[in-house]
N, C-alpha and C positions, 0 to 999 in steps of 0.2 A: 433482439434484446429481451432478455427473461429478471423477472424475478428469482430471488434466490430461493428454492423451494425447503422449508425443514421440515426435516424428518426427525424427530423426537422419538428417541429411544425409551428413554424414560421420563415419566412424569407425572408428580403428583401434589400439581396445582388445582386448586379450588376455587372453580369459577362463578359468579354468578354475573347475570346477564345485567345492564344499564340501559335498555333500550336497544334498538335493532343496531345490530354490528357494534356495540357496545361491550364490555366488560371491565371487571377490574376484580383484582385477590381480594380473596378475605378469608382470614381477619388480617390487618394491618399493624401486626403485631412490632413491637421494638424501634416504630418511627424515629426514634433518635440516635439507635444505635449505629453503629459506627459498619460497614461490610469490608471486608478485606480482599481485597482482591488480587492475586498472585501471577506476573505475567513473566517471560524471560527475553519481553522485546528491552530494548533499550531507548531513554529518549537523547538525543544527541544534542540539541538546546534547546532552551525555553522561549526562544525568540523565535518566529514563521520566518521570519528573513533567513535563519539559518540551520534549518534543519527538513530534508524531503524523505522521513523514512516513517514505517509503520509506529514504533512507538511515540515517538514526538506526533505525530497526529494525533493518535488516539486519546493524548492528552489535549490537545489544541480543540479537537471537536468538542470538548466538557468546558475548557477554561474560556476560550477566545467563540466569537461568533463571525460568520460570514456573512456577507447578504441575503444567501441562498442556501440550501442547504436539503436537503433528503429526507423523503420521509421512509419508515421500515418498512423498504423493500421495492419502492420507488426507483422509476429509472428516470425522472424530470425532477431539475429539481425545483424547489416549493419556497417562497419569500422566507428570511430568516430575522436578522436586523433591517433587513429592507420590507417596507408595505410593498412594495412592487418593484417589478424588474421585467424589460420588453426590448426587445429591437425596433429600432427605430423603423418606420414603415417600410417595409420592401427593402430593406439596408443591413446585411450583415456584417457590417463594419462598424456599424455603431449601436452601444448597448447603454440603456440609460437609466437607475435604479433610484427610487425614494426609501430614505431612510423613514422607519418606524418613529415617531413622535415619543419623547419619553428617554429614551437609552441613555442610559448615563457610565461613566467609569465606575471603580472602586473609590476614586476620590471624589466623588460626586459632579466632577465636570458632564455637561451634555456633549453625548456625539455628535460628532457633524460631518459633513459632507469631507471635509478639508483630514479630518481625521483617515476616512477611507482613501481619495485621494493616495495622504502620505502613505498609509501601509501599502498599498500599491508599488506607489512611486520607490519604497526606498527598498522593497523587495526586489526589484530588476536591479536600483544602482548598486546595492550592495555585491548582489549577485555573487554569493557565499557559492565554493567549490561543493559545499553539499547541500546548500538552499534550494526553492523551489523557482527560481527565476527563468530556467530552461523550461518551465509549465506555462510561462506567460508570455511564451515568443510572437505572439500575431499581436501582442498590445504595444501600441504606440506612445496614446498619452492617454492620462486621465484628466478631467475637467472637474469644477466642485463648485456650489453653490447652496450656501445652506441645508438642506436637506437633500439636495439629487446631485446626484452623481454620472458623470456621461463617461464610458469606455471608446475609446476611439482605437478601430485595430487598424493594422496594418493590410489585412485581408480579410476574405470571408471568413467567418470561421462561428458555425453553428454548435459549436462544442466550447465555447465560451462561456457562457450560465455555468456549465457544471465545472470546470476549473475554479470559477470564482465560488462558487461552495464549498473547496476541495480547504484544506489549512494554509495554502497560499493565499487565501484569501481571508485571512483571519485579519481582524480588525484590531489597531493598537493603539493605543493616549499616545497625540503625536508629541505631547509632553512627558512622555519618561524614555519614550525609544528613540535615540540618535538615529540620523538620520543618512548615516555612513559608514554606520558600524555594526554590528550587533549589541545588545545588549546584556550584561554580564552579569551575576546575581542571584537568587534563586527565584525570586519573585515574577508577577505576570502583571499588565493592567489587561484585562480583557474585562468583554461583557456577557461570558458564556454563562449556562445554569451552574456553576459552579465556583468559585474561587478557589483559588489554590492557596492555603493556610499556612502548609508547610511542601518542604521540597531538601531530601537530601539526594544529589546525585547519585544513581545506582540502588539506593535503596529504599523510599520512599518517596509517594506525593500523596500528600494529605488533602483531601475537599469536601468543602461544606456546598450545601445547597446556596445556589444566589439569589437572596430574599431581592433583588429589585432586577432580576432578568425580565426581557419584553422579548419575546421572538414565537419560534412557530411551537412550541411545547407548552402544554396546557398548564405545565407547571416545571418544579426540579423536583431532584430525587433525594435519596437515603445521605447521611454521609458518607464516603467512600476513601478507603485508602489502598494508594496503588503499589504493591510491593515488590519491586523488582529485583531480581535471581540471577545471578551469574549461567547457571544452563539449567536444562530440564530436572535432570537427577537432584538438582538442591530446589527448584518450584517441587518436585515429587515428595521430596521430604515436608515440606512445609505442609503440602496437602496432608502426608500420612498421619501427620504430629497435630494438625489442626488450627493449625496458627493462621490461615487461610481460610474465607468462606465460598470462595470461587477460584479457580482454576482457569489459564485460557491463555494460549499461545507462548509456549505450547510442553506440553508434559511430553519425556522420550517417545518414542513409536511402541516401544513394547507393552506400557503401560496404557497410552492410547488402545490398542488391541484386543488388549486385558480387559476393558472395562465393563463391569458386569450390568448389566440393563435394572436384573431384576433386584441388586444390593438396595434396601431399603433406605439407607444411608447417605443416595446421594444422589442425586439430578445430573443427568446426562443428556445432553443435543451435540448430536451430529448431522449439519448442514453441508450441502453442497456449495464449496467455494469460488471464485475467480480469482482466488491464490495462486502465483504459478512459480517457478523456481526454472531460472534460465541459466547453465554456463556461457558465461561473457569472455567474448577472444579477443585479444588487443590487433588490430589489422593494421598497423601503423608503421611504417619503413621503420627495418631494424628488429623489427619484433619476430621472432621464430614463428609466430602464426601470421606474418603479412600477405603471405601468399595462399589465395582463395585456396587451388587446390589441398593444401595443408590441412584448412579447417573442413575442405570436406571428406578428407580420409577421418578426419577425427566423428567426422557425421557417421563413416560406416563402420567406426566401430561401438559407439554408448550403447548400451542395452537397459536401456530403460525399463524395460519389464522387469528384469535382474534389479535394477534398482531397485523401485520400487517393493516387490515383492522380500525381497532380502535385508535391504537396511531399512526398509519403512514400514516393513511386518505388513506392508498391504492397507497403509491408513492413507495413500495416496495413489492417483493414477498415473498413469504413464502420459504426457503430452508430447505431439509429433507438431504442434504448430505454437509461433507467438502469441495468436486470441486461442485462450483457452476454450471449452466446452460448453456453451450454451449460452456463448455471447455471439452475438451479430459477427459474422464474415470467416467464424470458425472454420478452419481449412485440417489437414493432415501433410499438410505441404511437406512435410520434412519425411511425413512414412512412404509416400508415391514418391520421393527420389531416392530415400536409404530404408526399403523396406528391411532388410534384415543385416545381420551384423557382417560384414564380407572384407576380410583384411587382403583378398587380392586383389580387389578391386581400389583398398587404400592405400594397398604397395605400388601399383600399377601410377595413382592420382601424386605420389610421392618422390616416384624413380620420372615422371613427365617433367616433376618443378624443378629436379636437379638439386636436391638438399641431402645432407650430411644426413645417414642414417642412421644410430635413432634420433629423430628431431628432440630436443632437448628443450624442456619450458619448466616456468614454475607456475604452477596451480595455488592462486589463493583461498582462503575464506575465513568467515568471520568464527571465531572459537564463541562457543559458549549458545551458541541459536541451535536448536535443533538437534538434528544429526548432522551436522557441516564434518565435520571429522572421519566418521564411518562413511559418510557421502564423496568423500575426496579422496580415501583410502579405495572404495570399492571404482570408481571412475579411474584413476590410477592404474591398481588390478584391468582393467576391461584395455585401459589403452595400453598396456605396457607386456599383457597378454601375447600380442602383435609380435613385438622384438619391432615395432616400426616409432615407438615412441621412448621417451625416459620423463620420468615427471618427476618435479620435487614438487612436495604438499608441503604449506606452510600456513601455520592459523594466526590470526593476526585478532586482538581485541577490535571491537566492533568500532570507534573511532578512527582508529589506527588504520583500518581495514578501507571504512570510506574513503580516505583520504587518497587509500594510494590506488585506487582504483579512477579519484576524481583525477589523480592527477598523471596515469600513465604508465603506475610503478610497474604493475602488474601484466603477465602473459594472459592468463586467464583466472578468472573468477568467478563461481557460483554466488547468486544473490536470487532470496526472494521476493516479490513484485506482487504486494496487495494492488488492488485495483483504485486508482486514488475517485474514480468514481464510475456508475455501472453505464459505462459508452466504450467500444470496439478503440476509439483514439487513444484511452488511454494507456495502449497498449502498445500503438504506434512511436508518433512520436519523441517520448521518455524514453523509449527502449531503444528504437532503430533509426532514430532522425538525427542528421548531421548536428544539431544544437542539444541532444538527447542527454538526459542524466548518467546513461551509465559509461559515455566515455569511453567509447573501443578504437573512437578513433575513425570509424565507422563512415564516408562520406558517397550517396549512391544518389544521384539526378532522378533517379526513377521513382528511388521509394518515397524520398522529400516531395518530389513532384504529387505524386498519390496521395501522402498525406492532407498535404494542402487541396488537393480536389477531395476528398472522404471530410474534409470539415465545412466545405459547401453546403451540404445537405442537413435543411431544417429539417428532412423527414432522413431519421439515420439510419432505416431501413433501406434507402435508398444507397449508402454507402457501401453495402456490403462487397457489390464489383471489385471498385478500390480496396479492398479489406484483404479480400482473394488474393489481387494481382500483389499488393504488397508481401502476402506472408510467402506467396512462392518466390519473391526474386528475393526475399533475405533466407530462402531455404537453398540459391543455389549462391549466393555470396558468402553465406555463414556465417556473420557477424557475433553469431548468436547462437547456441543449440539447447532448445526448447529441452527440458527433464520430467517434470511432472508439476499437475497439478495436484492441490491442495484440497481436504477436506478441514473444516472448520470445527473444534472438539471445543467445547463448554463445559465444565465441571463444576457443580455446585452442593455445596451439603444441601440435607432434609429440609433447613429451614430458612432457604433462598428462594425466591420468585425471578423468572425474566430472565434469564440465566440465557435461553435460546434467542433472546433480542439485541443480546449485546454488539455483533455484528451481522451484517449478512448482504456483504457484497458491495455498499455505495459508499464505505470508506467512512462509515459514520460509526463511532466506538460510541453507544449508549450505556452508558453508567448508567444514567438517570432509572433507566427501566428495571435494576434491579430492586428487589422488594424484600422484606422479613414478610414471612408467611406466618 
């Protein structure tokens, strides 16, 4: 397990030192001014009970608090709304946390125990098709008692802390959130450094700093408004026109490419990610891809290099495994069984299963993320190359798009997979576990089995075995075919600070750390 290393292309921040390992900008120009900030994730709702995707976190880490939470670049995570949080002696089944003294709502109620408790509790019963409830499968019950909190799981599971950091564990006034439903509205009750002032879907959320937050941050930050873009090409306009002070997730690939180091005009960090981008195959009776050998003629044909290189201009890498590059258990399990692109060997895997040739499927993805579009056109092209395949590509808005993946609609679908925190699990599984977010359908005694022995280990080095044997037997079932990983771009004008803080790996979106220079 690593820290995410950056590499700062440009920058020209003014340091001075605060004592040993100490810093802070200066001068601390515009304290009150407002930073803009321009992104093309989406957030799907305001409520942690129903929403498990990159942009609705990245708000929930500012607005809501967890017990736990990450510090910049941290792979343990660190008390947040809780003064402390342990396993009970020698017992990985049971996790017991005191709340911080102090914590209050926006309406000035105090938290309590009974408060965490319920956001817990009504996140599993709600258990929304696109919520985080399939993140809390080893939890059985919760217990509450004034200030502490007891977790009681279903089994070992050393990987527990950092879930309950993750936005599933975002804390909510058991008085404005039903307790069965989601909650509707634009509004939030959290107690993160920020409140959310305003909130139009799609196009803005407004936040001020939270004059009465208690947690692990020495303080909050700037006001910050988050402006969200239908795709890259209208975030690009925004940046060109300046209506935007930072940039970030994510401008087209060409423009990424583009980006001049030395333009005086603007701050640029490019970090190494545990971003990854996987095609998801529906394996479910009925489905044109139910038959393993299927999805691994499709394994020998993707060219990944091709992709990458061609519709990403080379602002990502190629990935051959489910744990991306420079997390614990990393494998290439997918390039030691389909080293290179070989359509006899997928003619051969095709003419075995006895299927109609060309197998006929439809290819989703979400319109407006990324390159999703040129990425489904060129995979397309690669498998249709063959004469062994026919695909229809179909873009689907990002709601729309969850949906019918949670619920089956779909043959296959490209989605990408922030790391919801820096542990090898979290990449198990959400992705590849019969109870798993993404819904292929997916059901393998071996890899469930692995995963559940890989969360034994309070030393998660120790996990790595399990890590191995998992990514090689989802490399020969194919549930799943790994595309590429992700590098991390941050764009910020001249007179932006922290711009290279805002993420880096533990699934913690820091606003807070941006600054006027």
């Amino acid at each position: 397990m690593r820290s995410v290393r950056i590499r700062i292309l440009a920058t020209l921040l003014v340091l001075a030192g605060v004592g040993v390992g100490g810093w802070q900008l200066l001068p601390q120009n515009g304290a009150g001014k407002t930073i803009t900030v321009g992104t093309t994730d989406a957030v799907t709702s305001l409520d942690p009970a129903g929403a498990y995707d990159a942009g609705s976190w990245a708000l929930f880490s500012n607005v809501f608090q967890s017990l736990l939470t990450f510090e910049p670049g941290g792979a343990t995570p660190v008390p947040d709304a809780a003064e402390s949080c342990a396993f009970a002696r020698g017992d990985l089944r049971t996790y017991r946390c005191r709340l911080r003294a102090g914590l209050t709502f926006p309406s000035g109620r105090a938290v309590t125990g009974e408060d965490v408790k319920y956001s817990f509790d009504r996140v599993t019963k709600i258990n929304s098709e696109v919520g985080p409830a399939s993140l809390l499968g080893t939890l059985r019950s919760v217990s509450a008692s004034g200030r502490s909190v007891t977790f009681h799981l279903s089994s070992a599971d050393a990987t527990f802390p950092f879930k309950v950091a993750t936005g599933a564990g975002s804390i909510v006034d058991r008085t404005k959130y039903p307790p069965d439903g989601l909650r509707t509205g634009p509004g939030v009750a959290g107690t993160g450094p920020y409140e959310l002032t305003a909130y139009t879907k799609g196009k803005k959320a407004a936040l001020t700093p939270n004059g009465h937050y208690k947690g692990a941050l020495g303080g909050t930050g700037r006001p910050v408004e988050l402006r969200y873009y239908a795709d890259g090409e209208k975030l690009e306009a925004a940046w060109k026109a300046k209506r935007i002070d930072v940039a970030t997730r994510q401008l087209p690939p060409g423009v990424l490419a583009g980006l001049n180091e030395s333009d005086p005009k603007q701050r640029v960090s490019e970090a190494d990610s545990s971003e990854t981008r996987n095609l998801y195959l529906n394996t479910r009776a009925g489905s044109p891809l139910h038959d393993a050998r299927v999805r691994q003629a499709m394994a020998w044909l993707i060219d990944r290099e091709r992709l990458a290189a061609t519709v990403y201009d080379g602002t990502v890498d190629p990935l051959y495994s489910l744990i991306p590059a420079g997390i614990t258990g990393h494998t290439t399990s997918f390039f030691d069984l389909y080293p290179e692109q070989d359509p006899k060997k997928a003619r051969e895997l095709l003419t075995e299963a006895g299927v109609t040739l060309p197998v006929r499927f439809t290819y989703g993805y979400a319109t407006g993320r990324g390159a999703g579009a040129e990425e489904a056109a060129e995979i397309k092209r690669e498998l249709e190359a063959s004469g062994l395949f026919k695909v229809t590509v179909k873009g689907y808005e990002w709601t729309d798009f969850q949906q019918r993946w949670a619920t089956g609609k779909l043959d296959a679908y490209a989605v990408g997979w922030v790391a919801d925190y820096p542990d090898p699990d979290t990449f198990g599984g959400p992705l590849v576990g019969s109870e798993g977010t993404m819904n292929t359908g997916y059901h393998s005694k071996t890899v469930d089995r692995l995963i559940r022995d890989s969360q034994r280990y309070a030393d998660r080095s120790e996990a790595a075995d399990d890590f191995r044997e998992l990514q090689q037997a989802v490399a020969v079932d194919v549930p799943v075919i790994p595309l590429w990983q992700a590098k991390d771009y941050v764009v910020t004008n001249e007179d932006i600070g922290g711009g290279q803080y805002l993420s880096d790996g533990t699934g913690v979106f820091r606003l807070w750390r941006l600054t006027w220079i």
